[in-house]
N, CA, C and O atoms as CSV, one atom per row, in Angstrom:
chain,resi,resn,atom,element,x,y,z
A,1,UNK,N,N,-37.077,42.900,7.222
A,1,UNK,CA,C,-36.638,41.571,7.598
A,1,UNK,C,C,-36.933,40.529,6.516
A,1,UNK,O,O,-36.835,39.315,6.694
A,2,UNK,N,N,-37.303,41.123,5.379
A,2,UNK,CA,C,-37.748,40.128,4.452
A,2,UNK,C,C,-36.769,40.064,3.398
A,2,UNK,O,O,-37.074,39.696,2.264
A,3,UNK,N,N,-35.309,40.495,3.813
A,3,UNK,CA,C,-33.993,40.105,3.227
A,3,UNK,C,C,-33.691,38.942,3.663
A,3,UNK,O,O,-34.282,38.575,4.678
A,4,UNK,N,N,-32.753,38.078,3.077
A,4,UNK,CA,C,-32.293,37.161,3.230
A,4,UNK,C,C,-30.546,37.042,2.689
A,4,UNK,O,O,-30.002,37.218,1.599
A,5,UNK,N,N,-30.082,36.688,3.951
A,5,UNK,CA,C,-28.677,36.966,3.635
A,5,UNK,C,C,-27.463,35.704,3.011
A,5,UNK,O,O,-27.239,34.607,3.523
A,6,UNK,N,N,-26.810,36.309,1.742
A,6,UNK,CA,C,-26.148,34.943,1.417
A,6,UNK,C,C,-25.044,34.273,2.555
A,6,UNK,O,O,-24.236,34.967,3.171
A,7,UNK,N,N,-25.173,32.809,2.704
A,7,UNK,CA,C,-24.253,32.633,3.547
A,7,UNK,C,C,-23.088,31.495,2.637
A,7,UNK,O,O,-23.388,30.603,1.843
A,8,UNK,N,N,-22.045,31.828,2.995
A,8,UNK,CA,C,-20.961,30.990,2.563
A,8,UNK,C,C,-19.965,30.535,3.385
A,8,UNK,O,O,-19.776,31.309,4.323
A,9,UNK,N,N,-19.263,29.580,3.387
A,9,UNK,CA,C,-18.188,28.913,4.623
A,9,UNK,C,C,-17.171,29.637,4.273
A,9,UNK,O,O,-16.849,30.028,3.151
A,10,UNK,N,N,-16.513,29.855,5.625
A,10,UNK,CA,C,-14.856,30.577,5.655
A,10,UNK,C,C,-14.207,29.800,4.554
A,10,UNK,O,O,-14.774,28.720,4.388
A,11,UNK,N,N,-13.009,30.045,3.598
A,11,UNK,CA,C,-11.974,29.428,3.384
A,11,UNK,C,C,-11.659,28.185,3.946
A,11,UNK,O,O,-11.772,27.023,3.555
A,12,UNK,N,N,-11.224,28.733,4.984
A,12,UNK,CA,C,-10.852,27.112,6.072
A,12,UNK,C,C,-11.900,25.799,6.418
A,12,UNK,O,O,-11.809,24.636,6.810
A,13,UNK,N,N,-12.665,26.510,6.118
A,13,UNK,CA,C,-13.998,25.272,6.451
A,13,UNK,C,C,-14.394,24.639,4.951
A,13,UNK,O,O,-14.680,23.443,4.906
A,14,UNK,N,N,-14.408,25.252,4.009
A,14,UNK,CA,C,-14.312,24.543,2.829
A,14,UNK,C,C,-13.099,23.970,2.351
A,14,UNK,O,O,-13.299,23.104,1.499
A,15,UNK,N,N,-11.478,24.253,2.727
A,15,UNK,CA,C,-10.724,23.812,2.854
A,15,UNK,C,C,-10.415,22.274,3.727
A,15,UNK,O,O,-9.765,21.300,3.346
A,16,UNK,N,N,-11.269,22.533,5.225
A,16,UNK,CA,C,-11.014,20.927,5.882
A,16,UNK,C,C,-11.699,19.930,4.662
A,16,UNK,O,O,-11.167,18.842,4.443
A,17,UNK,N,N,-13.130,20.434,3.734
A,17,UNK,CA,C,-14.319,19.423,3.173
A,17,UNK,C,C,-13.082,18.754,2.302
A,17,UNK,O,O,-12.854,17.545,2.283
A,18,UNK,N,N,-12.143,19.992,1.412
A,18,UNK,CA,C,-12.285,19.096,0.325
A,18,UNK,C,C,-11.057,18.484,0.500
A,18,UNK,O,O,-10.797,17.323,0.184
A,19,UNK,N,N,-9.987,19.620,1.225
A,19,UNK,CA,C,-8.425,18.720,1.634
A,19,UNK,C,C,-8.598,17.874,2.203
A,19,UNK,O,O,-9.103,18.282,3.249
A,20,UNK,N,N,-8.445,16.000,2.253
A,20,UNK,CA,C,-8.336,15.438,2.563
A,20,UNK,C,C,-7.047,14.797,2.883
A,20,UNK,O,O,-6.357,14.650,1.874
A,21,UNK,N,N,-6.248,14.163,4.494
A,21,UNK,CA,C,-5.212,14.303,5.042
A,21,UNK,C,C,-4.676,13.088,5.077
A,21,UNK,O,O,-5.141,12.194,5.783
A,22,UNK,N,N,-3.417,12.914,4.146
A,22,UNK,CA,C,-2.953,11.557,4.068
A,22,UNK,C,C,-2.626,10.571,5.038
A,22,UNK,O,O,-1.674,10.844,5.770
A,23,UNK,N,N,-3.218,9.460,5.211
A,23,UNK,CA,C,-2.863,8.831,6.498
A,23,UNK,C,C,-1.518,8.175,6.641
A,23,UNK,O,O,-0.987,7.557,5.718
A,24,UNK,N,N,-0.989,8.333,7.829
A,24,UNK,CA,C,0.513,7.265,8.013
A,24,UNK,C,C,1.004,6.386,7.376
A,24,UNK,O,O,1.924,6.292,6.563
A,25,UNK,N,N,-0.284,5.208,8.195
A,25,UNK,CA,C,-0.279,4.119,7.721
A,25,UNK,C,C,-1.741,3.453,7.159
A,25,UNK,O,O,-2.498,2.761,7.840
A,26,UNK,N,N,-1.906,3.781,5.970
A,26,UNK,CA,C,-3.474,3.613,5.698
A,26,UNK,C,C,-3.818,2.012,5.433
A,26,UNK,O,O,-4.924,1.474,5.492
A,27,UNK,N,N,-2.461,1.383,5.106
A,27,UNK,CA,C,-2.683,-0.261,5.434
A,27,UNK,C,C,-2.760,-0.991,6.955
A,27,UNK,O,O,-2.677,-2.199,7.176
A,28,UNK,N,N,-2.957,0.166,8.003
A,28,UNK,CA,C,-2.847,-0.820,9.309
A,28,UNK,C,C,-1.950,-0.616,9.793
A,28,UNK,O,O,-1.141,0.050,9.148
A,29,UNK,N,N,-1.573,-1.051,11.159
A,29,UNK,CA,C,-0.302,-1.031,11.696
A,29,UNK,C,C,0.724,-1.792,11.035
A,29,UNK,O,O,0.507,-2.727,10.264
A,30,UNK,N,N,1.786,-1.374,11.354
A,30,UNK,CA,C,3.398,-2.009,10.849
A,30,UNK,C,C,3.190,-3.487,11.201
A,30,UNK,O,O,2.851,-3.880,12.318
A,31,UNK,N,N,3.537,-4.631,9.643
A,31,UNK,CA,C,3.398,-5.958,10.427
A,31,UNK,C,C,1.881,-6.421,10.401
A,31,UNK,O,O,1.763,-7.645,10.471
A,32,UNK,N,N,0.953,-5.863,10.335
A,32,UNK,CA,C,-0.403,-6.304,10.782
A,32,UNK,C,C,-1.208,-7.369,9.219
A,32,UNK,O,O,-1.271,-7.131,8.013
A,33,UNK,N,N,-1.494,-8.066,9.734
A,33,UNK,CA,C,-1.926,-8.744,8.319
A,33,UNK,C,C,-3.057,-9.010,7.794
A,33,UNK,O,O,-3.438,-9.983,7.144
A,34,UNK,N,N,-3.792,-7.657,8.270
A,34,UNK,CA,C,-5.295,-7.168,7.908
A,34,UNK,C,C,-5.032,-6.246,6.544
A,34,UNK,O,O,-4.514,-5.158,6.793
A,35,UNK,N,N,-5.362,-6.567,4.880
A,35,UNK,CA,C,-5.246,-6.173,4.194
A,35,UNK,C,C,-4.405,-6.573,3.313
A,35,UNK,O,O,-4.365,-6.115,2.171
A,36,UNK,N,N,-3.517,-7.623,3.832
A,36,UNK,CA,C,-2.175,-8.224,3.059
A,36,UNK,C,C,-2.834,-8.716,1.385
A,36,UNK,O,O,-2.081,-8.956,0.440
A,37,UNK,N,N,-3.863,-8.768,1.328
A,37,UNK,CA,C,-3.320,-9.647,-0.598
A,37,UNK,C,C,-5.137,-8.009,-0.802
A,37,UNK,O,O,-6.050,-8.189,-1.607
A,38,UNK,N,N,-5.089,-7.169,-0.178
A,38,UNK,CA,C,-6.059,-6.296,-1.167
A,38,UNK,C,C,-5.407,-4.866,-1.125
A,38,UNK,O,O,-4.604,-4.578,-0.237
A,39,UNK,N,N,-5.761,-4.009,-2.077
A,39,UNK,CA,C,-4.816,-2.877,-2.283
A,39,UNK,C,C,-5.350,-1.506,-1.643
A,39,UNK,O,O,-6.561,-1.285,-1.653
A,40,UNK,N,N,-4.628,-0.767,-1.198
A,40,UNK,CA,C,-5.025,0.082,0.052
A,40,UNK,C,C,-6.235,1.262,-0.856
A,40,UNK,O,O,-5.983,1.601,-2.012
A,41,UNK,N,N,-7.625,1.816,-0.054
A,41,UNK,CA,C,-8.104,2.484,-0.921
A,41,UNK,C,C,-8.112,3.653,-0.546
A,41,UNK,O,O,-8.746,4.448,-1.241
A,42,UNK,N,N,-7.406,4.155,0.689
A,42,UNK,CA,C,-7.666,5.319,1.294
A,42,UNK,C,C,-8.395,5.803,1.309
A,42,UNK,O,O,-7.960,6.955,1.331
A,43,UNK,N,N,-9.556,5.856,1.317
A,43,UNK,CA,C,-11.001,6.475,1.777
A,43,UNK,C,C,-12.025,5.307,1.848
A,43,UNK,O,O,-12.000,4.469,0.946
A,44,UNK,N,N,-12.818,5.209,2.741
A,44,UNK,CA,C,-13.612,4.308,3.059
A,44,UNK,C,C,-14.505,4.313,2.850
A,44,UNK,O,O,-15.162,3.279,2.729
A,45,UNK,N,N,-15.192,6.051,2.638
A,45,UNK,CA,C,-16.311,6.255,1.881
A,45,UNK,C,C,-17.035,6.727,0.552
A,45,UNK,O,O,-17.004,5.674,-0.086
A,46,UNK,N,N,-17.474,7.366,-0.013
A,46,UNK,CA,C,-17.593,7.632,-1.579
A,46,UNK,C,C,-16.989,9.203,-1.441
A,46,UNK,O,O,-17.211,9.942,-0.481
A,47,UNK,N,N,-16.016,9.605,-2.850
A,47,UNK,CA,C,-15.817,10.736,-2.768
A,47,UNK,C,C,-16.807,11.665,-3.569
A,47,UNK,O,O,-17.483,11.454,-4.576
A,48,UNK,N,N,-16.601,13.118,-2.504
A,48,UNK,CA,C,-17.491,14.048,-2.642
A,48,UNK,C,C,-16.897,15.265,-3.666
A,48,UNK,O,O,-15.686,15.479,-3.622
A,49,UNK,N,N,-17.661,15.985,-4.499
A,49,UNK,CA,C,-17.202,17.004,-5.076
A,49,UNK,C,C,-16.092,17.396,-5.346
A,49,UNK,O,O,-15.703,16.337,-5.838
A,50,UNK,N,N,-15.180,18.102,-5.441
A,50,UNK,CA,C,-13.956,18.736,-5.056
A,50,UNK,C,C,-12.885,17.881,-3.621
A,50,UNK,O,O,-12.056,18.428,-2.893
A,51,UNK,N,N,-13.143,17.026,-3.632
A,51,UNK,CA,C,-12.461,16.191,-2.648
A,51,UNK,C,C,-11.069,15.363,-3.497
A,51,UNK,O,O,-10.991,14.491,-4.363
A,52,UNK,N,N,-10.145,16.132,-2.753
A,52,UNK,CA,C,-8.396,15.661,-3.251
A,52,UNK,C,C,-7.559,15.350,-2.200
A,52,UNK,O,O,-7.383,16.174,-1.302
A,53,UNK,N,N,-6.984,14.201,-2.190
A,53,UNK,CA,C,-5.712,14.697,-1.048
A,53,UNK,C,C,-4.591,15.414,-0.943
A,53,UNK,O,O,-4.086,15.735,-2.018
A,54,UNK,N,N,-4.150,15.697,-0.145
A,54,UNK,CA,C,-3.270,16.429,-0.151
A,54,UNK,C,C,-2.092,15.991,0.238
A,54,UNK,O,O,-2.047,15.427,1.331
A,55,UNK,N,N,-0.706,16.155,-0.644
A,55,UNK,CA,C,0.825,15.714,0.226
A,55,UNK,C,C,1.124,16.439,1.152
A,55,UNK,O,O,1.140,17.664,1.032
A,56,UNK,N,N,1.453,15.743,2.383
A,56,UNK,CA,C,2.341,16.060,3.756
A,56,UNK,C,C,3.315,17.498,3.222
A,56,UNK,O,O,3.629,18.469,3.909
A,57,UNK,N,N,3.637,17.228,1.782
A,57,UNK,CA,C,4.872,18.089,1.400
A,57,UNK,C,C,4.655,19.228,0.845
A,57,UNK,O,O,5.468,19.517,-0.033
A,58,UNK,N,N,3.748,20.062,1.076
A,58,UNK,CA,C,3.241,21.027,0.162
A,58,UNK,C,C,3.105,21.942,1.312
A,58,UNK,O,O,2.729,21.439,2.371
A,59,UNK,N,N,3.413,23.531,1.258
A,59,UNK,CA,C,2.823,24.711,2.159
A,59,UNK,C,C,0.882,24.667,1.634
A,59,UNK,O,O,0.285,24.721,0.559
A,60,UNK,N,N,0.527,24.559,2.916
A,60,UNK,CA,C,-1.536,24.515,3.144
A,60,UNK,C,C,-1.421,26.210,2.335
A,60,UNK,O,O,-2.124,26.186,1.324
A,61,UNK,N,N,-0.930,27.210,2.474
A,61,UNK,CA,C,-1.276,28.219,2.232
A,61,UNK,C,C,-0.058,29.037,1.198
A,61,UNK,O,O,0.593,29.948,1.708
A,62,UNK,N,N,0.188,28.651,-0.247
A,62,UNK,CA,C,1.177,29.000,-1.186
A,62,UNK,C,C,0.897,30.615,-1.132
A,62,UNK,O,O,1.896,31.056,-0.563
A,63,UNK,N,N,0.196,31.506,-1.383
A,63,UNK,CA,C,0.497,32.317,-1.304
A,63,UNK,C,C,1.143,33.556,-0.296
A,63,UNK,O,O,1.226,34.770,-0.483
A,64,UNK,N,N,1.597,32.611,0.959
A,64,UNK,CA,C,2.546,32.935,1.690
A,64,UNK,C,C,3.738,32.864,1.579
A,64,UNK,O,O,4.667,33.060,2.363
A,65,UNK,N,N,3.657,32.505,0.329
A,65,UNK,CA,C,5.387,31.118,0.296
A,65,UNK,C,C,5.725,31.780,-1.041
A,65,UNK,O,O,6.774,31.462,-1.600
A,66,UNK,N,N,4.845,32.745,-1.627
A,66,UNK,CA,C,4.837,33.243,-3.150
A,66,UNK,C,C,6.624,33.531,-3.627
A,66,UNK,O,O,7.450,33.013,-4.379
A,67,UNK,N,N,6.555,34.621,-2.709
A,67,UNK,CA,C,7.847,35.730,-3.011
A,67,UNK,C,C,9.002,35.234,-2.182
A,67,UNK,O,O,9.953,36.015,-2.238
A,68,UNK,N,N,9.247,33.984,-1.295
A,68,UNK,CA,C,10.341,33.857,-0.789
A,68,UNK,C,C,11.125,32.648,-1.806
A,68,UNK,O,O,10.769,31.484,-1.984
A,69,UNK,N,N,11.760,33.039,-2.118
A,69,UNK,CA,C,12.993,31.868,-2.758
A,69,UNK,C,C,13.314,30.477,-1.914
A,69,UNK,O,O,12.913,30.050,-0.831
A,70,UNK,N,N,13.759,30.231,-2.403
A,70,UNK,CA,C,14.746,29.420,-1.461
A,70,UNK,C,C,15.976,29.016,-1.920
A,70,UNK,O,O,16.387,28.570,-2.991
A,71,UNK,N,N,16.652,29.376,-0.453
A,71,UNK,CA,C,18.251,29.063,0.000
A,71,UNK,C,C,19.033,28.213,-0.193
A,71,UNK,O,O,20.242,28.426,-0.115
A,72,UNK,N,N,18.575,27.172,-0.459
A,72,UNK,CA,C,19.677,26.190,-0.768
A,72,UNK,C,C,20.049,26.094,-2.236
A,72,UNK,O,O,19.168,25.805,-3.045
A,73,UNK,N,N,21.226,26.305,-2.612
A,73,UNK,CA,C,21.845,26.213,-3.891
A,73,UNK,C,C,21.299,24.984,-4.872
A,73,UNK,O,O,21.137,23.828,-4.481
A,74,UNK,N,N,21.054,25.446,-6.179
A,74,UNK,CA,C,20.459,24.224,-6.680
A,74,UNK,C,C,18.893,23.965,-6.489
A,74,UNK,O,O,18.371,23.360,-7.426
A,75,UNK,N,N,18.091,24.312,-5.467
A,75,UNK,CA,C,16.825,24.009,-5.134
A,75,UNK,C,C,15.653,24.235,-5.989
A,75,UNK,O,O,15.921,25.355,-6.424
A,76,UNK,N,N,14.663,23.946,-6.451
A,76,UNK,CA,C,13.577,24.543,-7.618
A,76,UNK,C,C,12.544,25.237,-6.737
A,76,UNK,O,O,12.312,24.756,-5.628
A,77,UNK,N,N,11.679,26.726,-7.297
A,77,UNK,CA,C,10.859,27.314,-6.897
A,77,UNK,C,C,10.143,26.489,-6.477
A,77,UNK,O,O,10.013,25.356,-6.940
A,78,UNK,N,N,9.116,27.334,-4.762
A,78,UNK,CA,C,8.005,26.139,-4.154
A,78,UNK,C,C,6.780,26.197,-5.209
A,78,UNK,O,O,6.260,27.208,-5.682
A,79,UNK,N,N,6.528,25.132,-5.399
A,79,UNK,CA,C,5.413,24.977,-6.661
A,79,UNK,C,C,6.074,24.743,-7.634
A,79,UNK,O,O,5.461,23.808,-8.150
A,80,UNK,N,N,6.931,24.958,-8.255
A,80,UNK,CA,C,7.196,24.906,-9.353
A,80,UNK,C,C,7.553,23.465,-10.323
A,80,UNK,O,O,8.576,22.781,-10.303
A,81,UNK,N,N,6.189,23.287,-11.239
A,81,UNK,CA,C,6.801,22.098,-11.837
A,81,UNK,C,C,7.695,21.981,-13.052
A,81,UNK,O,O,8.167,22.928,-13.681
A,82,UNK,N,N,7.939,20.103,-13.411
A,82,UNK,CA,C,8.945,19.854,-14.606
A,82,UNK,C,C,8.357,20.945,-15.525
A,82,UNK,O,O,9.384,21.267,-16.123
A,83,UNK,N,N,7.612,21.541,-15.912
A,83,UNK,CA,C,6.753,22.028,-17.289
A,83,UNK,C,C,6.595,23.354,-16.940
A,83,UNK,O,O,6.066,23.940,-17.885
A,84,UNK,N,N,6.898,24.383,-15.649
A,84,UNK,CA,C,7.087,25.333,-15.796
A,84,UNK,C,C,8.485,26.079,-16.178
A,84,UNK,O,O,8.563,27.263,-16.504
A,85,UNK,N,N,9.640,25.112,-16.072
A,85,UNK,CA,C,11.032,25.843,-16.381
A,85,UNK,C,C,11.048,25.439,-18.017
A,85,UNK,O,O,11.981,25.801,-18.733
């Protein structure tokens, strides 16, 4: 008993720390004039380590998304940026 076992967080649980989830409306409600002349900072508190946000527009899990193309004529690989073609 005088092992000691390494412990590490699932994927997903180090995934909620560092993905951080873009808000709606991070200036307030529509119309509201709390914030009007200062510039939005989206996070309220200090950022931590590996802490990025993430776009609404991206698959959470690309290597599901690796090998399927996509269908629509004209469309660019998922992931794929200006600097990889």
């Amino acid at each position: 008993m005088d092992q000691k076992k390494n412990y590490s967080d699932f994927d997903n649980v180090e995934s909620q720390k560092e993905n951080l989830a873009v808000e709606d409306l991070p200036e307030g409600p529509y119309g509201a004039p709390r914030g009007k002349h200062t510039p939005v900072e989206n996070k309220s508190s200090e950022w931590e380590e590996g802490q990025h946000q993430s776009s609404a527009f991206v698959y959470e899990n690309r290597e599901l998304h690796a090998d399927f193309p996509r269908e629509m004529p004209g469309a660019h690989d998922p992931h794929s940026e200006a600097s990889d073609e």
